[in-house]
N, CA, C and O atoms as CSV, one atom per row, in Angstrom:
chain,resi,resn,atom,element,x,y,z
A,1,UNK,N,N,101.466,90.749,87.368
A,1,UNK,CA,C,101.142,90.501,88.753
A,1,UNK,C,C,100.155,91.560,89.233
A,1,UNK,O,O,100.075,92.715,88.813
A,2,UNK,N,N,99.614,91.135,89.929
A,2,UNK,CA,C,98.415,92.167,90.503
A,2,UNK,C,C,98.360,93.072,91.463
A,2,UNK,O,O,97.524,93.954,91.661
A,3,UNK,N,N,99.738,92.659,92.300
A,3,UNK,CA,C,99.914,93.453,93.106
A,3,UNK,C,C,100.798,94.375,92.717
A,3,UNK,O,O,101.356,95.079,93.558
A,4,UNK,N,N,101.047,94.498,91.400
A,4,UNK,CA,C,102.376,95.601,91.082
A,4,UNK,C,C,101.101,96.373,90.426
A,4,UNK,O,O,101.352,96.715,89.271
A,5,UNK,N,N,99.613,96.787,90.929
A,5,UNK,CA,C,98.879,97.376,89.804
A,5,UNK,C,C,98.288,98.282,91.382
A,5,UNK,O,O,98.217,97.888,92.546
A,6,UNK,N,N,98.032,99.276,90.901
A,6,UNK,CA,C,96.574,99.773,92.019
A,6,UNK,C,C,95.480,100.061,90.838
A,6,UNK,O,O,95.571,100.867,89.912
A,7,UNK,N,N,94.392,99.133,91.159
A,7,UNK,CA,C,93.187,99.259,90.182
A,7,UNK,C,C,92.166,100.293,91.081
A,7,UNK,O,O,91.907,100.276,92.285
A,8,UNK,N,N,91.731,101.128,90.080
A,8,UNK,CA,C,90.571,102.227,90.388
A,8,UNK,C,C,89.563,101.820,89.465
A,8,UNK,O,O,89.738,101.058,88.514
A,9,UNK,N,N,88.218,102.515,89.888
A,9,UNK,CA,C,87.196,102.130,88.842
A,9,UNK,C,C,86.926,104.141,89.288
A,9,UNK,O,O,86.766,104.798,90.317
A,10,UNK,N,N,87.012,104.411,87.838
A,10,UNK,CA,C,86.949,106.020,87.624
A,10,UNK,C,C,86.047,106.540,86.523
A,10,UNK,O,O,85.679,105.770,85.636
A,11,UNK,N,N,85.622,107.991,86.542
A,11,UNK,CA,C,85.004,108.645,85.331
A,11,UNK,C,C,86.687,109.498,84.793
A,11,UNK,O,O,87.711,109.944,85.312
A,12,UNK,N,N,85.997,109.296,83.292
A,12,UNK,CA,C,86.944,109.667,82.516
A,12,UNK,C,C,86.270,110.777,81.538
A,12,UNK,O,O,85.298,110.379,80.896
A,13,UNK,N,N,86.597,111.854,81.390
A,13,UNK,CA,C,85.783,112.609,80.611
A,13,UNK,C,C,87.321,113.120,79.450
A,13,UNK,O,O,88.505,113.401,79.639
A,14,UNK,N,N,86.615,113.034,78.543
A,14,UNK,CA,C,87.862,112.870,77.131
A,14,UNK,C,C,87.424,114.542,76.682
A,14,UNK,O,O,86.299,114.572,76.183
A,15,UNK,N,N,87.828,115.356,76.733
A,15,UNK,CA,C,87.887,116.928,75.686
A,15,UNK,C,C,87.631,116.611,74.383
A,15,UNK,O,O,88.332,115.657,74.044
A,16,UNK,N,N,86.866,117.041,73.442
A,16,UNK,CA,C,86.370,117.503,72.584
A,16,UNK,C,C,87.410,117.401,71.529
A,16,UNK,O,O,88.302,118.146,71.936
A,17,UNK,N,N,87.734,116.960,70.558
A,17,UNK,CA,C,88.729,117.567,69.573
A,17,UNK,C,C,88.801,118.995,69.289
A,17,UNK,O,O,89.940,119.446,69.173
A,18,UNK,N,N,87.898,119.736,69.163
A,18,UNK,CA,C,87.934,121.313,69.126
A,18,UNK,C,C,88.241,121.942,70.061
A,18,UNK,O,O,88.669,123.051,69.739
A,19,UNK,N,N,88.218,121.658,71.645
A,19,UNK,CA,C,88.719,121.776,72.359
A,19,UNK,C,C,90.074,121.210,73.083
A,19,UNK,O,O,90.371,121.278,74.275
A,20,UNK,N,N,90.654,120.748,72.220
A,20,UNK,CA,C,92.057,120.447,72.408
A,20,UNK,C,C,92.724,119.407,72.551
A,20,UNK,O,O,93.925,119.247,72.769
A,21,UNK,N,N,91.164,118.072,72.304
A,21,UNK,CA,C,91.655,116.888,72.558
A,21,UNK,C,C,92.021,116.415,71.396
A,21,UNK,O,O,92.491,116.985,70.411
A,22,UNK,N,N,91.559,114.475,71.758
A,22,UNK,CA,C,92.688,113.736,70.588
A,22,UNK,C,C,91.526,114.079,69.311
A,22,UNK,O,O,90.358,114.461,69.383
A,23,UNK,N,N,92.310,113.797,68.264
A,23,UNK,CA,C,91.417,113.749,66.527
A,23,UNK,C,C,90.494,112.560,66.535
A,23,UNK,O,O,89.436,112.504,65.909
A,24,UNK,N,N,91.127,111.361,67.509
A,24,UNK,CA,C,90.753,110.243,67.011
A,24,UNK,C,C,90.323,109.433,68.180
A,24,UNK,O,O,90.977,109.786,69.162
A,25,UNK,N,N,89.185,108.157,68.559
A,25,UNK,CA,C,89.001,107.605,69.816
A,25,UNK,C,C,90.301,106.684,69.613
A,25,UNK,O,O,91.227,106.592,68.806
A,26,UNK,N,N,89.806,105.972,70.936
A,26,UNK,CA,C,91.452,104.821,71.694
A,26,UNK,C,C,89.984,103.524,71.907
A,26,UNK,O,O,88.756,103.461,71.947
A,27,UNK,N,N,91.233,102.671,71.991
A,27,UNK,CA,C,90.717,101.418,72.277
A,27,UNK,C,C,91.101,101.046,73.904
A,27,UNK,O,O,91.950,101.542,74.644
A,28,UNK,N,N,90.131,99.984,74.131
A,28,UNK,CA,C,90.788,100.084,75.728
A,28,UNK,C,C,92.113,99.131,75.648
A,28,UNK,O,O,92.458,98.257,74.853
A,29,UNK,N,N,92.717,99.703,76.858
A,29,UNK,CA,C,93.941,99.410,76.942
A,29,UNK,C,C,94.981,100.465,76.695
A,29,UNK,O,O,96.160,100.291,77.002
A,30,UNK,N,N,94.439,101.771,76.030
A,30,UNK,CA,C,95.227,102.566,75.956
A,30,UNK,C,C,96.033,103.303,77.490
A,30,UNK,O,O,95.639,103.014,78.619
A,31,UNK,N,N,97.110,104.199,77.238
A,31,UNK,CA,C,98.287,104.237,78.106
A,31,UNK,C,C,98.553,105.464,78.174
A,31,UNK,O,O,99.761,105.666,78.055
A,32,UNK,N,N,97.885,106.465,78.329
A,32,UNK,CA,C,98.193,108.196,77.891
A,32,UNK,C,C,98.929,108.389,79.360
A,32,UNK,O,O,98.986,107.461,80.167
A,33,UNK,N,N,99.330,109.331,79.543
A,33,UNK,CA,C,100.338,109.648,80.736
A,33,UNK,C,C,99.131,110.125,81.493
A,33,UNK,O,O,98.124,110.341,80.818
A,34,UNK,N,N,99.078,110.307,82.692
A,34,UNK,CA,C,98.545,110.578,84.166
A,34,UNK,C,C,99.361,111.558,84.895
A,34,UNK,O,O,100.511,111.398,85.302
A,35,UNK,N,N,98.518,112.722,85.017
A,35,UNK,CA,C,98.946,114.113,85.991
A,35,UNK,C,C,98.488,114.694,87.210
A,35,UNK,O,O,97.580,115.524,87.240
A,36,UNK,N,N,99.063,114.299,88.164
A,36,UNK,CA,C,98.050,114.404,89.342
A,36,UNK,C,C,98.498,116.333,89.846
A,36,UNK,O,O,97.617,117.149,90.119
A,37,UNK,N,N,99.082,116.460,89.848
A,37,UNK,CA,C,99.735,117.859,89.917
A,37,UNK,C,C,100.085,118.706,88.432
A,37,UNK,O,O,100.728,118.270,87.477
A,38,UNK,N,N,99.623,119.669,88.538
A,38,UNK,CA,C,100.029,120.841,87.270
A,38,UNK,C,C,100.904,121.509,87.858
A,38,UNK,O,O,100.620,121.940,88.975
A,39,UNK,N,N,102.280,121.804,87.258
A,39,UNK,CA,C,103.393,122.512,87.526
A,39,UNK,C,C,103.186,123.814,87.076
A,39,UNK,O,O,102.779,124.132,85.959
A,40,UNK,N,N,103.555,124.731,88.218
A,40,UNK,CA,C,103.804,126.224,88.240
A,40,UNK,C,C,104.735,126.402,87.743
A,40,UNK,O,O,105.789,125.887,88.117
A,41,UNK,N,N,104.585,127.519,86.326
A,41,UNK,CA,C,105.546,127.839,85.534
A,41,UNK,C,C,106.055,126.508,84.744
A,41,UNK,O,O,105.451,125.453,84.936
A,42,UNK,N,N,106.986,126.550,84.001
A,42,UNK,CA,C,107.728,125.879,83.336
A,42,UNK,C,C,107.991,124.591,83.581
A,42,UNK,O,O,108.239,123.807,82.665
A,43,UNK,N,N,107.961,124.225,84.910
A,43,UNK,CA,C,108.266,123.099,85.542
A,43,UNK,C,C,108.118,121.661,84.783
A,43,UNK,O,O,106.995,121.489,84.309
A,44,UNK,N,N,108.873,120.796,84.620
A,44,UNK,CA,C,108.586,119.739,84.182
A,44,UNK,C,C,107.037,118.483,84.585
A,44,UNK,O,O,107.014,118.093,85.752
A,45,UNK,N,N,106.151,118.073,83.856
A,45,UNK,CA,C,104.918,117.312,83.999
A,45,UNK,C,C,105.780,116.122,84.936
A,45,UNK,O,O,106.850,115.650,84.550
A,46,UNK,N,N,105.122,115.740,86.213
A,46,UNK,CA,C,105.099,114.846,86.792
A,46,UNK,C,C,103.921,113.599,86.238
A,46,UNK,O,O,102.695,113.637,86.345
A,47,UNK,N,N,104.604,112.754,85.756
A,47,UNK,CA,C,103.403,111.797,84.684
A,47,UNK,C,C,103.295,110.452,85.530
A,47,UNK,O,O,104.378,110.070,85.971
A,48,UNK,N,N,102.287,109.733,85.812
A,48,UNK,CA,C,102.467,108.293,85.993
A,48,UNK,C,C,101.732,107.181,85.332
A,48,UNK,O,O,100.531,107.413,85.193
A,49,UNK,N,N,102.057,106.292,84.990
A,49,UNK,CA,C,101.509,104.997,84.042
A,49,UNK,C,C,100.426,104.744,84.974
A,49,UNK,O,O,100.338,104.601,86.194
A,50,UNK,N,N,99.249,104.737,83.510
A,50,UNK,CA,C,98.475,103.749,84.107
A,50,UNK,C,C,97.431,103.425,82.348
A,50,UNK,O,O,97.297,104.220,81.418
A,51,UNK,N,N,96.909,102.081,82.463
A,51,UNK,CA,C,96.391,101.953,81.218
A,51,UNK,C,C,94.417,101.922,81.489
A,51,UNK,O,O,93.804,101.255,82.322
A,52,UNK,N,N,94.039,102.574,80.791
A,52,UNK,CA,C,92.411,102.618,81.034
A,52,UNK,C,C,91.920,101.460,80.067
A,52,UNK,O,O,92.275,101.357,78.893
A,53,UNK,N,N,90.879,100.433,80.860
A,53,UNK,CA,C,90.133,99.579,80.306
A,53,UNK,C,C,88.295,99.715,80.774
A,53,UNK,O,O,87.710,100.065,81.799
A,54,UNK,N,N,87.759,99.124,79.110
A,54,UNK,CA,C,86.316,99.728,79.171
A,54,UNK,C,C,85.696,98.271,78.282
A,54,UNK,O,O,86.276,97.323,77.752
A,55,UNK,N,N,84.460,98.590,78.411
A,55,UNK,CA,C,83.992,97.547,78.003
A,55,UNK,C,C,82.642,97.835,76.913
A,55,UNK,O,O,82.835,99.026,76.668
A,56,UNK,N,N,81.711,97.544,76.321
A,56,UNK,CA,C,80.580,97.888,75.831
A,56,UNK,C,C,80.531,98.454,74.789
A,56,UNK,O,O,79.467,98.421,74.172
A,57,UNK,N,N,81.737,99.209,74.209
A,57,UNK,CA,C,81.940,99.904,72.891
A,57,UNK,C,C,83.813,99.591,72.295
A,57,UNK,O,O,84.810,99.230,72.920
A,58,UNK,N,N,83.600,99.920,70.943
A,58,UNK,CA,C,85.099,99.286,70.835
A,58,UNK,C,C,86.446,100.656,70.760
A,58,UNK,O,O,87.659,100.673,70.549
A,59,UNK,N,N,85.589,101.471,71.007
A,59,UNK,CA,C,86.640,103.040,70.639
A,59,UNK,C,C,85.864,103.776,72.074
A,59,UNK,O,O,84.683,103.605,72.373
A,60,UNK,N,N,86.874,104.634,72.856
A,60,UNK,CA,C,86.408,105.668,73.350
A,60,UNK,C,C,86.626,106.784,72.531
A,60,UNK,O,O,87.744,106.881,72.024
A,61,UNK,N,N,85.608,107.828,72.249
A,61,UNK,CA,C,85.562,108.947,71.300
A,61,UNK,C,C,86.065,110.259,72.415
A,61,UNK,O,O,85.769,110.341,73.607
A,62,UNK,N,N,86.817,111.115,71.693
A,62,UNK,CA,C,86.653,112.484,72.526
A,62,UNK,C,C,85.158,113.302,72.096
A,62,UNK,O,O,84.423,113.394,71.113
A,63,UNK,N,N,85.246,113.907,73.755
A,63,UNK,CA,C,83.710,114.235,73.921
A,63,UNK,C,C,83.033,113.416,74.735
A,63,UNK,O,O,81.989,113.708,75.318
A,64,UNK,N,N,83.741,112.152,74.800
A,64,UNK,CA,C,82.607,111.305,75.625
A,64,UNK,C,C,82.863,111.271,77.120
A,64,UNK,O,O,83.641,112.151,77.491
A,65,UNK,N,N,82.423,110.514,78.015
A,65,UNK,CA,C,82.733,110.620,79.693
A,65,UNK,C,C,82.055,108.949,79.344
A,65,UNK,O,O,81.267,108.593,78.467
A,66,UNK,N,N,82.776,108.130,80.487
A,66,UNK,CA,C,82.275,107.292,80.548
A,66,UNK,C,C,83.243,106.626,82.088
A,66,UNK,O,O,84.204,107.164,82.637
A,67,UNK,N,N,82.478,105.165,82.494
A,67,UNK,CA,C,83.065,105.014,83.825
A,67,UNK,C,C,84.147,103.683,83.218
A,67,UNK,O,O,83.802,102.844,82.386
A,68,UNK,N,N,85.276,103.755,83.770
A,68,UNK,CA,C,86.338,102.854,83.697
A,68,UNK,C,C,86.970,102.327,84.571
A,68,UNK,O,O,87.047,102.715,85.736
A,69,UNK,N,N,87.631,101.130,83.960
A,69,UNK,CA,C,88.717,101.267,85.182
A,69,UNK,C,C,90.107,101.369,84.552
A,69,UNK,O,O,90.514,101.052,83.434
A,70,UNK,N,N,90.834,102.023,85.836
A,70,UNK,CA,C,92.254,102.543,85.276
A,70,UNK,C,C,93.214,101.688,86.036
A,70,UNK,O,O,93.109,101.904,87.243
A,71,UNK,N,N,94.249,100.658,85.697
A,71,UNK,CA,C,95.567,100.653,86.462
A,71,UNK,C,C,96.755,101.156,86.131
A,71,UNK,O,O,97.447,101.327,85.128
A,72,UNK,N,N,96.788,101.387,87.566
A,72,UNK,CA,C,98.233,102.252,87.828
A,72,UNK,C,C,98.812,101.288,87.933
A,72,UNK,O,O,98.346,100.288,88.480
A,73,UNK,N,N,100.619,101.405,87.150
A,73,UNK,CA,C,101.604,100.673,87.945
A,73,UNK,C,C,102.001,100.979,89.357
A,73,UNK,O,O,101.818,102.182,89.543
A,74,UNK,N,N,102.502,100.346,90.505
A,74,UNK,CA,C,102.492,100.425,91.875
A,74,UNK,C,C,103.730,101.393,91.815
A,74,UNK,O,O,104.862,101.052,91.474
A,75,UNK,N,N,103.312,102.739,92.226
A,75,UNK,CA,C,104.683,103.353,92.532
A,75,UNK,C,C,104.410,104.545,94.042
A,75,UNK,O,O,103.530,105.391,94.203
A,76,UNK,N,N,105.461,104.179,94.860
A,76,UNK,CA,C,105.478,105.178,96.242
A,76,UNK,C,C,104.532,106.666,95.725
A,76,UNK,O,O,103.691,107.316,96.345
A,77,UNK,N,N,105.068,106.829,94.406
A,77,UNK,CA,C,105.138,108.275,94.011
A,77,UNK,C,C,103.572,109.000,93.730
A,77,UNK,O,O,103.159,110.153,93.852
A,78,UNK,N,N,102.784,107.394,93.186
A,78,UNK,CA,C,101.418,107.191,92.643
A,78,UNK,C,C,100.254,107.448,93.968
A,78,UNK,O,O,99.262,108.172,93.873
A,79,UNK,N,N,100.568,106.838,94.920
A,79,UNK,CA,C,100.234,105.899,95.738
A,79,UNK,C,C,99.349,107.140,96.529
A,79,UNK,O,O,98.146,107.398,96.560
A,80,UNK,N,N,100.480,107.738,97.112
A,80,UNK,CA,C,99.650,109.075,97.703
A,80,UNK,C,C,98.509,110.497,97.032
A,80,UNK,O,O,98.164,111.500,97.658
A,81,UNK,N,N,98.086,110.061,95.393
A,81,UNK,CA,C,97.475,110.486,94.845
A,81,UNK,C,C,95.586,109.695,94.546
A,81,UNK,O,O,94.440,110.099,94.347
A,82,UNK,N,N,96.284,108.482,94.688
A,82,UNK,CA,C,95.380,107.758,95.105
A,82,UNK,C,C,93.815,107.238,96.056
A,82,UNK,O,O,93.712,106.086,96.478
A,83,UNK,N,N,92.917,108.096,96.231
A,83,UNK,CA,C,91.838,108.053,96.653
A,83,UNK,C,C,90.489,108.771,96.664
A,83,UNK,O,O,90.541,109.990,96.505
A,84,UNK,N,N,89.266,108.197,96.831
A,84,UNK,CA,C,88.327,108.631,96.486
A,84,UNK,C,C,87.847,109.420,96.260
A,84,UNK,O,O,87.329,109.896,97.270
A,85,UNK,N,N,87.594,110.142,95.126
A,85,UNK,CA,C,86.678,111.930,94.938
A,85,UNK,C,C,88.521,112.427,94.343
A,85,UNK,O,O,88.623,113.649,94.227
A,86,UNK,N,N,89.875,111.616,93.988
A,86,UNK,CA,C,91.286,112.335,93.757
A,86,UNK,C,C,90.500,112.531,91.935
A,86,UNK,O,O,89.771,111.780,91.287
A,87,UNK,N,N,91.039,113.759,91.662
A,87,UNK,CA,C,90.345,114.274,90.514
A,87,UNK,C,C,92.074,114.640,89.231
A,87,UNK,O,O,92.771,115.627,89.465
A,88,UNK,N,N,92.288,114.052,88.506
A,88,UNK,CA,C,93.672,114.201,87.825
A,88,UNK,C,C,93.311,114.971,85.946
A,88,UNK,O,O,92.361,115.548,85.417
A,89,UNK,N,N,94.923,114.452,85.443
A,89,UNK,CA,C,94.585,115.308,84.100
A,89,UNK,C,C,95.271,114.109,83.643
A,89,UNK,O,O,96.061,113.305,84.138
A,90,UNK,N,N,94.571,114.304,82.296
A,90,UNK,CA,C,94.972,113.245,81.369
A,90,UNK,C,C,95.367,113.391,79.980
A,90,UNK,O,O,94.601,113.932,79.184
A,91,UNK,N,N,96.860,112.813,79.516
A,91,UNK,CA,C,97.561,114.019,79.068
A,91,UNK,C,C,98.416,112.748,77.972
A,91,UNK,O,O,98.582,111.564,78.266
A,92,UNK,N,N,98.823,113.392,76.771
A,92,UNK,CA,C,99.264,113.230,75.717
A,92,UNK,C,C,100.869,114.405,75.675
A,92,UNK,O,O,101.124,115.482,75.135
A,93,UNK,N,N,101.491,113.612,76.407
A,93,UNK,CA,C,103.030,114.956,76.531
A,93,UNK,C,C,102.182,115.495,76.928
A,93,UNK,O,O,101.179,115.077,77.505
A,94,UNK,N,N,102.643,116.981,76.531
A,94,UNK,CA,C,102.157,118.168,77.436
A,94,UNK,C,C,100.970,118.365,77.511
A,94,UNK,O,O,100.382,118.750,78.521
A,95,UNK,N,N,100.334,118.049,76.117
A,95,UNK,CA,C,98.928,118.421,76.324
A,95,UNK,C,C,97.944,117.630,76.839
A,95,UNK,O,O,97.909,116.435,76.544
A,96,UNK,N,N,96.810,118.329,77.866
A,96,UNK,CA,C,96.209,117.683,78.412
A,96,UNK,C,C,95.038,117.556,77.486
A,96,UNK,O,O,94.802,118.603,76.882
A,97,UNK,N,N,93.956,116.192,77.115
A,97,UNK,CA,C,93.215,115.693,76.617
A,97,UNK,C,C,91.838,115.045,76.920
A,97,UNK,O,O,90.877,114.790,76.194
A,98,UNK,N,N,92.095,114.852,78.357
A,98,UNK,CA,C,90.934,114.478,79.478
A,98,UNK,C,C,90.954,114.499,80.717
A,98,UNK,O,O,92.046,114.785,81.209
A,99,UNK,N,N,89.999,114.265,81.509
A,99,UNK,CA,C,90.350,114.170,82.645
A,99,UNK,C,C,89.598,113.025,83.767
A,99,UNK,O,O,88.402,112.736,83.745
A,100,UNK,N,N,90.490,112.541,84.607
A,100,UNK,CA,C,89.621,111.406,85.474
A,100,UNK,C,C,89.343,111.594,87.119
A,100,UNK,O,O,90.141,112.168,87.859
A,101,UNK,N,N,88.226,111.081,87.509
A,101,UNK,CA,C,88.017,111.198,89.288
A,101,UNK,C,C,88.063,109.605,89.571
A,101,UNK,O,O,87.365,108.785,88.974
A,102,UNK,N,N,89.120,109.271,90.706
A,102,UNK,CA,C,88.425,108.001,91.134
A,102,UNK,C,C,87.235,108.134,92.204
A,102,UNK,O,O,87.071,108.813,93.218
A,103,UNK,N,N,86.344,106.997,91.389
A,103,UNK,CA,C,85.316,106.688,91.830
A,103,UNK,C,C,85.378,105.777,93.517
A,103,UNK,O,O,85.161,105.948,94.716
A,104,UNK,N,N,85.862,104.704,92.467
A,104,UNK,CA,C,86.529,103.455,94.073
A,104,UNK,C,C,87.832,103.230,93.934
A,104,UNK,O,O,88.541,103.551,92.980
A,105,UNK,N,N,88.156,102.620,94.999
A,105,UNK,CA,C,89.407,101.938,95.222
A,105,UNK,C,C,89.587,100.131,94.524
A,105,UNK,O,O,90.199,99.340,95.241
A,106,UNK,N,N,89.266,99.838,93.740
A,106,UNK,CA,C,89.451,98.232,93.666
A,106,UNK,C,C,90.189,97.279,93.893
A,106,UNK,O,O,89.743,96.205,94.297
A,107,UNK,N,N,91.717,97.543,93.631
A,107,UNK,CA,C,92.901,97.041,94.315
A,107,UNK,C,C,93.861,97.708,94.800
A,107,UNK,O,O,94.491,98.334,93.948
A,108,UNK,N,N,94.242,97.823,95.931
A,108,UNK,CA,C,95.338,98.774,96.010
A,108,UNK,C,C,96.436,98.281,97.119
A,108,UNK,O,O,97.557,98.790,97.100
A,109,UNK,N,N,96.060,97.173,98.192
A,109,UNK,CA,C,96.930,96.654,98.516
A,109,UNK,C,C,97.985,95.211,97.963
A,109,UNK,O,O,97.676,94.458,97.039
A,110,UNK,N,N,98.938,95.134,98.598
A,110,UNK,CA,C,99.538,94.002,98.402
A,110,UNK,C,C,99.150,92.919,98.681
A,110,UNK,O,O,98.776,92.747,99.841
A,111,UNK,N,N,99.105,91.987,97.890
A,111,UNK,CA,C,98.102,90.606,97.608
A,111,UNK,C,C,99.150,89.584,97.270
A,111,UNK,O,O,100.108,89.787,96.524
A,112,UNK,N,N,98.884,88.518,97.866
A,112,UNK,CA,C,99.626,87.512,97.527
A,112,UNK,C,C,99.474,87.223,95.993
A,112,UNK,O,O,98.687,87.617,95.132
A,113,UNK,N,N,100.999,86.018,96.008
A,113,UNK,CA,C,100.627,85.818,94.458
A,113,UNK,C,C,99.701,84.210,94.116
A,113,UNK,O,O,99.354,83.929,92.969
């Protein structure tokens, strides 16, 4: 359903494998966890779903930046992280691997079905 999604159209910039990212590119559709806040100290990662889709190539490589779009599943928790120039981390468990800005807003209210 579409309204259980908030769609962004975002830059995604992927880290380097030498710099700490993945070994290997993703296909779109991939699902890495989403960090809108970095926890002080020890604190447990606040993560939220969302899956990035791309078009024009069949792998995103680390190292690369490119523009996407990302949906979020609809959550209260998401929701208020949500808007233009919001700049996050993009993360494999703990470690972070890239990072995204939304660009636009594309869907974000409730829409009939």
């Amino acid at each position: 359903m579409v309204n259980d999604l908030i769609i962004v159209k975002a830059s995604i910039s992927m880290k380097k494998t030498e710099d700490g990212g993945r070994k290997t590119g993703f296909l779109s559709g991939y699902r890495p966890n989403h960090v809108f806040e970095m926890p002080v100290n020890s604190s447990p990662l606040k993560t939220y779903i969302g899956d990035i889709q791309f078009e024009g190539q069949e792998l995103f490589y680390p190292g690369e930046t490119k523009i996407v779009t990302v949906r979020f599943l609809r959550q209260s928790a998401v929701e208020k992280y949500i808007c233009v120039g919001q700049k996050w981390f993009i993360n494999e468990g703990a470690r972070t691997i890239g990072f995204g800005e939304v660009l636009e807003i594309l869907s974000s209210e409730d829409e009939p079905d």
